[in-house]
C-alpha positions as CSV (number, residue, x, y, z in Angstrom):
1,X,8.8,-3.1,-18.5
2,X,6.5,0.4,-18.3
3,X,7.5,2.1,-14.9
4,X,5.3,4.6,-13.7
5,X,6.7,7.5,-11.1
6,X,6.2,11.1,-10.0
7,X,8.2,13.5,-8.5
8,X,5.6,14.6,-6.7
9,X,6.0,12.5,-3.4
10,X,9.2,15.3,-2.7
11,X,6.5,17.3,-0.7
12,X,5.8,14.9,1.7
13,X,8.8,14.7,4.0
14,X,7.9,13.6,7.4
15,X,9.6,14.2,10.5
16,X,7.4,12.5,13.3
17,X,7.6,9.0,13.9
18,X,7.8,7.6,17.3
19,X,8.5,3.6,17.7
20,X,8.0,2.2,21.2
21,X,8.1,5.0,22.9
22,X,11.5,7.1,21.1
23,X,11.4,9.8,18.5
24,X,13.2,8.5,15.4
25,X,13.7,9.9,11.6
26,X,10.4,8.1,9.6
27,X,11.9,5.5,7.4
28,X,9.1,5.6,5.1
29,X,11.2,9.0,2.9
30,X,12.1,10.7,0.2
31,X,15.2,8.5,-0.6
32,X,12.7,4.9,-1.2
33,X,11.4,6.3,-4.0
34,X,14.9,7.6,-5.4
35,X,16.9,4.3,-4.7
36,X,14.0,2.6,-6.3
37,X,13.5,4.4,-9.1
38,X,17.6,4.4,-9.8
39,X,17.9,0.9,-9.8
40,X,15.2,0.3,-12.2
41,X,16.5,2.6,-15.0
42,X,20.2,0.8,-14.4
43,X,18.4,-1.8,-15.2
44,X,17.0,-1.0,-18.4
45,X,13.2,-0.6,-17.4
46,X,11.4,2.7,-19.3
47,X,10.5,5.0,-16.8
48,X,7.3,7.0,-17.3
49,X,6.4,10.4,-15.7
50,X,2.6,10.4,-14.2
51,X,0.3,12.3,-15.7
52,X,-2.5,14.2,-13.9
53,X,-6.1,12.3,-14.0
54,X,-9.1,12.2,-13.0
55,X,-9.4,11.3,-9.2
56,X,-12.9,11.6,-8.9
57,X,-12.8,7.7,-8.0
58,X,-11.5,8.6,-5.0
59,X,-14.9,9.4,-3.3
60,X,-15.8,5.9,-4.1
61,X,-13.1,4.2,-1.9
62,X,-13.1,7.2,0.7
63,X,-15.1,9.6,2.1
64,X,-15.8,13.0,2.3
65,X,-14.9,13.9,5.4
66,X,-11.7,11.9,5.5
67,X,-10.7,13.4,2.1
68,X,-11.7,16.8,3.4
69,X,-9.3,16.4,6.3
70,X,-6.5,15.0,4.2
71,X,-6.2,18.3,2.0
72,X,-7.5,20.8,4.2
73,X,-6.9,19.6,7.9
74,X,-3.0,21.0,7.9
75,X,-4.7,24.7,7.8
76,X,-6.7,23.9,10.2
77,X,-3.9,23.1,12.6
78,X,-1.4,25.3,11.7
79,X,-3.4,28.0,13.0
80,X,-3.1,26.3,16.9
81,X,-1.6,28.2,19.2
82,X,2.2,26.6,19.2
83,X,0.9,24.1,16.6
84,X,4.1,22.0,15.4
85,X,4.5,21.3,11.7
86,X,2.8,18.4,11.2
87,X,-1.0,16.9,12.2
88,X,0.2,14.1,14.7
89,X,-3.1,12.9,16.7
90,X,-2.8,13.1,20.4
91,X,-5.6,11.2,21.7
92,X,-8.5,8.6,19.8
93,X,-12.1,8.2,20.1
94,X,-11.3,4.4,20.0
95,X,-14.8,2.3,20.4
96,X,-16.2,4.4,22.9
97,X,-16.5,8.0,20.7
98,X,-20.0,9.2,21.0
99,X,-19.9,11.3,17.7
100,X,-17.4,12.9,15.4
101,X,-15.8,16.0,16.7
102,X,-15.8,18.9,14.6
103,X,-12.3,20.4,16.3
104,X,-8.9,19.8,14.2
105,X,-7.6,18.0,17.6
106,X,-10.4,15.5,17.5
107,X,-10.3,14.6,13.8
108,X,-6.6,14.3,14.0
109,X,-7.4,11.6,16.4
110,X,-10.4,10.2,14.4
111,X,-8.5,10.1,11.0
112,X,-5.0,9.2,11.5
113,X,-4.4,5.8,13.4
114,X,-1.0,6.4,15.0
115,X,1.9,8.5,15.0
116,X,3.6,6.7,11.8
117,X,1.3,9.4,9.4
118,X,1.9,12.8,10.1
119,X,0.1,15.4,7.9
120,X,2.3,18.2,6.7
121,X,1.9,21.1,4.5
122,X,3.0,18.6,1.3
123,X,1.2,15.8,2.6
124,X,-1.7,15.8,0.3
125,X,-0.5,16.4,-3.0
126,X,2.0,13.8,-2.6
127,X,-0.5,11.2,-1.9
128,X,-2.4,12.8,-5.1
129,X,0.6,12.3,-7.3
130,X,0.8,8.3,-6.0
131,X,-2.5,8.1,-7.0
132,X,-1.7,9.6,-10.2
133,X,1.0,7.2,-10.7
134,X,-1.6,4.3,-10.2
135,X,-4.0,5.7,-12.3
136,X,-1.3,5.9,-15.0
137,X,-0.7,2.0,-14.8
138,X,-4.5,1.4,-15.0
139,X,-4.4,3.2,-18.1
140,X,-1.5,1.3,-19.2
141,X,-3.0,-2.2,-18.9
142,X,-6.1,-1.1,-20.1
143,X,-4.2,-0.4,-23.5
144,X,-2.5,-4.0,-23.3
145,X,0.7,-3.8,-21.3
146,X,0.6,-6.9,-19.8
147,X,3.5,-5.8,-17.4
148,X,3.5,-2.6,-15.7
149,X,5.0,-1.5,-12.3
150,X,4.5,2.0,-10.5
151,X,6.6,3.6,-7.8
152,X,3.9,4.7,-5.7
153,X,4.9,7.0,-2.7
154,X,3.6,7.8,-0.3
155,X,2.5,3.8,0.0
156,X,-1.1,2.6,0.5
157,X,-2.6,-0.5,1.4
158,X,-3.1,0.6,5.4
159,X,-5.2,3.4,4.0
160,X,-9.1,2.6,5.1
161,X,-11.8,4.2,4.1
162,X,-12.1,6.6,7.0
163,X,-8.3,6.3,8.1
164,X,-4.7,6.8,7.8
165,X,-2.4,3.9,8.9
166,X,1.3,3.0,8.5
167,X,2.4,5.7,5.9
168,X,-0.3,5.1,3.9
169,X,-3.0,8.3,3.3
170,X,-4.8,7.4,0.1
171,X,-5.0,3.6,-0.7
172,X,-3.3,3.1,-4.2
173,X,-4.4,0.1,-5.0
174,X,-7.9,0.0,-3.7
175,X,-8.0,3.1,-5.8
176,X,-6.9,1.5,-9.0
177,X,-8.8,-1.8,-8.5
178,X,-12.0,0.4,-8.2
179,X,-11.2,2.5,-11.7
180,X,-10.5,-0.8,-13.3
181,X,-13.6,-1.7,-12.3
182,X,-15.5,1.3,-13.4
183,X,-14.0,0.5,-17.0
184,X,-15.6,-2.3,-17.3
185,X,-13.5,-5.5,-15.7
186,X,-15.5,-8.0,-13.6
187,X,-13.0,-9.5,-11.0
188,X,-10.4,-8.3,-9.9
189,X,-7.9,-9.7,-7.9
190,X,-5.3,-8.0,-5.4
191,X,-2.1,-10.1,-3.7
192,X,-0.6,-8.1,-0.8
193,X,3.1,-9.6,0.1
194,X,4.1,-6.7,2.0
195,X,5.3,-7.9,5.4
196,X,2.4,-6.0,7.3
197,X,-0.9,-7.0,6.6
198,X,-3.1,-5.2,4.2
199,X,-5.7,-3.8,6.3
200,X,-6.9,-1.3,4.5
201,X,-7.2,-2.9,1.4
202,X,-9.0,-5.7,3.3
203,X,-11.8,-3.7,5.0
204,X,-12.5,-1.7,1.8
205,X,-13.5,-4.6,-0.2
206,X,-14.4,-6.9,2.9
207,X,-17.8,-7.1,1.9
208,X,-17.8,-7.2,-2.1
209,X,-17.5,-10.2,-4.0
210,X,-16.3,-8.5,-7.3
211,X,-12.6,-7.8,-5.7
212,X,-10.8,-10.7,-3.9
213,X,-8.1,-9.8,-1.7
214,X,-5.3,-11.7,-0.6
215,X,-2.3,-10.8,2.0
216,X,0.6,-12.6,3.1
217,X,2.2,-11.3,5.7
218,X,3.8,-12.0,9.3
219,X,1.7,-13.1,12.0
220,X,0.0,-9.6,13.1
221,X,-0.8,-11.2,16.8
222,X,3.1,-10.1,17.6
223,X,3.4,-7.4,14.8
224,X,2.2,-4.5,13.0
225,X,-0.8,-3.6,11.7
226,X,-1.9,-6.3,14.9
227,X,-5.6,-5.6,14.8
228,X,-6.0,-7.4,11.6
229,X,-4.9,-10.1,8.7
230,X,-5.5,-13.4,10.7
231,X,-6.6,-16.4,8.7
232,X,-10.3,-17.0,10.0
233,X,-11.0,-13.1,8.5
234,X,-12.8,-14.4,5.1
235,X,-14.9,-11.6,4.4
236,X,-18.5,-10.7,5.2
237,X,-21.9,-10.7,3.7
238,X,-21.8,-11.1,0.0
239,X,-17.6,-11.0,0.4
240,X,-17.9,-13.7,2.5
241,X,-14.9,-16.4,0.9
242,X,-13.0,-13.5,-1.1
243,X,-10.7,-12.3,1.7
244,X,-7.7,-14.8,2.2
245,X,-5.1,-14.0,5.1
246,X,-2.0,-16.1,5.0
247,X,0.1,-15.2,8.3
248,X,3.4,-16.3,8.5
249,X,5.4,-16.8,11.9
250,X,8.8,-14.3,12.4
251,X,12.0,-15.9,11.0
252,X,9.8,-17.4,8.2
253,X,12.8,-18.0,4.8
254,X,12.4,-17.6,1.2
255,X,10.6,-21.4,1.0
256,X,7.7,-20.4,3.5
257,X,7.1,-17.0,2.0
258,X,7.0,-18.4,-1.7
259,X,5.0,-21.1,-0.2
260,X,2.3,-18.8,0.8
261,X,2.1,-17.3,-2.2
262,X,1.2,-20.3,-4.1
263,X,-0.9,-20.7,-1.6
264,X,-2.4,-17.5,-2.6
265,X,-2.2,-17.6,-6.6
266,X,-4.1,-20.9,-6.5
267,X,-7.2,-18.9,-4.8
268,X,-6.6,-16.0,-7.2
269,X,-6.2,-18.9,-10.4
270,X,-9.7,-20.2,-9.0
271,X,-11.4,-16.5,-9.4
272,X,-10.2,-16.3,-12.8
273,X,-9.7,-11.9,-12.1
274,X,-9.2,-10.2,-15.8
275,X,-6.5,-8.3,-13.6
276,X,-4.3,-9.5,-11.2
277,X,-2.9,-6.0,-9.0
278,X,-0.1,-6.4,-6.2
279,X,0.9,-5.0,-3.6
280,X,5.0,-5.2,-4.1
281,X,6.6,-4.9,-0.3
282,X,9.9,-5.4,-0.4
283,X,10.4,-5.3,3.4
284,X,10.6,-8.7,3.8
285,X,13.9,-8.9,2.8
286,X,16.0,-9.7,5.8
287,X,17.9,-6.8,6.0
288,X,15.2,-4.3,5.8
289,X,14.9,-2.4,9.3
290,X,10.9,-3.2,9.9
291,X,11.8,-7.1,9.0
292,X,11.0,-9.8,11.3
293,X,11.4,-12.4,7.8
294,X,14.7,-14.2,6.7
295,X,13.5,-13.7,3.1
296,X,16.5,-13.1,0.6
297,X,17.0,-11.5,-3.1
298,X,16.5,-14.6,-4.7
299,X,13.1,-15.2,-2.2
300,X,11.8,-11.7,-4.1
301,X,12.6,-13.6,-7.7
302,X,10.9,-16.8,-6.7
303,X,7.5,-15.0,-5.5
304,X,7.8,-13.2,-9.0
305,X,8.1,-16.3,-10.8
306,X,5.2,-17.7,-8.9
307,X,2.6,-14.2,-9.6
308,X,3.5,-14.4,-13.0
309,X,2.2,-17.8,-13.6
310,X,-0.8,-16.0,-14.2
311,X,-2.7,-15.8,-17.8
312,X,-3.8,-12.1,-17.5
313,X,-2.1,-8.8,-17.0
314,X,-0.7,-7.9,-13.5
315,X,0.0,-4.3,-12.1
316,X,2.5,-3.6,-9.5
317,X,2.2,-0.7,-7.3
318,X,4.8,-0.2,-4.9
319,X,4.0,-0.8,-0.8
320,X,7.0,-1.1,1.6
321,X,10.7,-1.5,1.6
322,X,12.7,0.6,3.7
323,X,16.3,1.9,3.4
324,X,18.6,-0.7,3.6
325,X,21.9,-1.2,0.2
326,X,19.9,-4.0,-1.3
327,X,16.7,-2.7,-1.7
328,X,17.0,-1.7,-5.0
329,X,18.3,-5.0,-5.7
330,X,15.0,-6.6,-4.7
331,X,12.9,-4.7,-6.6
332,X,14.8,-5.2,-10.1
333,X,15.1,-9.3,-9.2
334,X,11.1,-9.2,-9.0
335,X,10.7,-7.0,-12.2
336,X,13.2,-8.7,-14.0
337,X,11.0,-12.5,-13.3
338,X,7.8,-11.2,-13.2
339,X,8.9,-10.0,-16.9
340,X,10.2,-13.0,-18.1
């Protein structure tokens, strides 16, 4: 299979992440993409190097202002008095903000959702380069790969429109769903089985009827993203049937989480997408640090058997899946089915 990467995500290294109150090291670094990208090569998959494209798109899944702060904010802040090296918001308009603040304090606040996205100095250009990388598989199934997989880091699927959320700055596969559409497919379909819901990706398309979206995910009334992906959220206005949340409860194995995604692939069968783009988190597994699942290796290899029951082409882009020995593991069991 076609791999897409870019060494570009090296500039974005960050060093703020507080959990429940402690300051620990991020686990959303550097060495994902390189234990990834290693175990994909040992295992015979051709590796590609991104190539610059047009991101013009972008403005159609983000705005302005949001992609105004992304690349220019970090000056901005650096030049605060004792400014540390990163944008890390410090307080949030919430529901009661009146208007949007002009000062690099306030829009820190407005843009960035928690402490888990800090903005550095290489922030933005690595989140250019993962969009790169999902542009390149775009291009690649638009010439008739029918299998292609990119290594996508920074991640993307808590990315709003207005927002940065859980690592994610720029959402990858919103992004390439949207340029597929611009080249002319009708329905597309995106499967999210990243352990945290995929909120982003959700309220971006929430009210379109030309993207379905489908996330299965553990039960977010206990766990993270929490504000979003329970099962009575089914889209709005003319999306109103195309969003499908499937929730699972902590401790669910590798029969409940394939389970789901049947559960899924029959909605997305039903659509009849010409593409089928997922959202590949490996952070189910059991042993991965943000887990609350008992999914194993051979869970990833079933759910890839089950996805590539479908007809059409399918595009990976890579969510989460933190340090932990067997993560590259997982990722070449789903390749290696999903191929088959």
């Amino acid at each position: 299979m076609k791999i897409v990467h870019s060494e570009g995500h090296r500039s974005h290294d960050p060093q703020m992440f507080i959990s429940q109150g402690r300051l620990e090291p991020s686990p959303e670094r550097p060495e994902r993409a390189d234990v990834l990208l290693a175990s994909a090569l040992a295992a015979g998959h051709e590796a590609l190097k991104a190539k610059p494209t047009d991101v013009s798109v972008l403005r159609r899944v983000h705005t302005a202002r949001y992609l105004d702060f992304l690349e220019n904010g970090i000056n901005e802040w650096l030049a605060l008095p004792q400014a540390g090296p990163e944008i890390v918001p410090t307080t949030h308009p919430n529901r009661f903000a009146s208007r949007y603040a002009s000062h690099i304090v306030a829009r820190a606040g407005f843009h960035l959702a928690g402490t888990a996205s800090p903005v550095g100095r290489g922030t933005w250009a690595a989140a250019r380069s993962s969009i790169d990388t999902a542009l390149n598989i775009g291009s690649l199934i638009a010439s008739g790969e029918r299998r292609a997989y990119g290594l996508c880091r920074p991640p993307g699927h808590h990315a709003c429109t207005d927002m940065a959320w859980g690592f994610c700055y720029l959402n990858n596969i919103a992004t390439l769903a949207e340029s597929l559409r611009m080249q002319g497919a009708e329905h597309i379909a995106i499967l999210d089985i990243d352990i945290h819901h995929g909120n982003g990706t959700q309220q971006i398309f929430y009210d379109r009827p030309d993207v379905m979206t489908v996330s299965v995910h553990a039960d977010p009334d206990g766990f993270p993203i929490f504000f979003s992906g329970y099962a009575d959220e089914v889209g709005s206005g003319a999306g109103a049937g195309f969003n499908l949340n499937l929730p699972l409860k902590p401790g669910s194995d590798d029969s409940a989480f394939v389970d789901a995604i049947s559960v899924g692939m029959r909605k997305v069968t039903d659509f009849g997408p010409d593409v089928l783009l997922v959202s590949l988190g490996l952070d189910a597994y059991r042993a991965d640090p943000l887990s609350v699942f008992d999914v194993s290796t051979d869970g990833f290899r079933r759910a890839a058997e089950t996805i590539g029951s479908f007809d059409g082409p399918v595009a990976m882009l890579q969510e989460g899946g933190y340090p932990c020995s067997e993560l590259g593991d997982n990722l070449v069991a789903f390749l290696a089915a999903i191929d088959d």
